[in-house]
N, C-alpha and C positions, 0 to 999 in steps of 0.2 A: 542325158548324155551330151557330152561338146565335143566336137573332132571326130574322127573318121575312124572306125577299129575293123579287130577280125574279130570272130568269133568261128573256134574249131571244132568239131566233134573228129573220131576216124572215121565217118562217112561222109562229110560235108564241111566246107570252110565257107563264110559265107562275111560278105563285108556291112557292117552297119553303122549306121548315120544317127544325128539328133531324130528324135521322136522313134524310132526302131526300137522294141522288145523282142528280144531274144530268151525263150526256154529251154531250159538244158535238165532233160528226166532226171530224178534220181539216180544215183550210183552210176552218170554217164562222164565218160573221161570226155573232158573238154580243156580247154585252152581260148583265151581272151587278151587281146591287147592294140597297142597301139599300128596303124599300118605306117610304114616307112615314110610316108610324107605326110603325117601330122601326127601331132599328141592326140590322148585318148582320156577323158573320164569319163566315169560313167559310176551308178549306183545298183549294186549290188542285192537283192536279197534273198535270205532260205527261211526252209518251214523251224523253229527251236524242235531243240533235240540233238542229242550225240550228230557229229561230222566226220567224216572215214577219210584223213588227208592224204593218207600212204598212194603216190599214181607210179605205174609204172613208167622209165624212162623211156624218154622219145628221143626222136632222130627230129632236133624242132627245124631243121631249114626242110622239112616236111611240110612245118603249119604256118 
């Protein structure tokens, strides 16, 4: 990861840095990106097998 992000669930938003791992359970609505004063990447992975992308809409100046 390089730069500063958020990471959302609907119970917790929580801010993460280089070297930070974040888990996010199966079939948990989350939300990930950049925070307002700096860019964000960072690398990504899931278990193979079918992915369910349909989330329902959010109110994101929520997250």
């Amino acid at each position: 990861m390089e730069g500063e992000g958020i990471v959302a669930t609907e119970q917790r938003r929580r801010i993460i840095r280089p070297g930070d791992i974040a888990v996010i359970p199966a079939n948990t609505w989350h939300w990930h990106g950049a925070t307002r004063a700096s860019a964000m990447m960072h690398i990504s992975m899931r278990p193979s097998g079918p992915s369910n992308w349909k989330v329902e809409k959010k109110n994101w100046d929520e997250y």
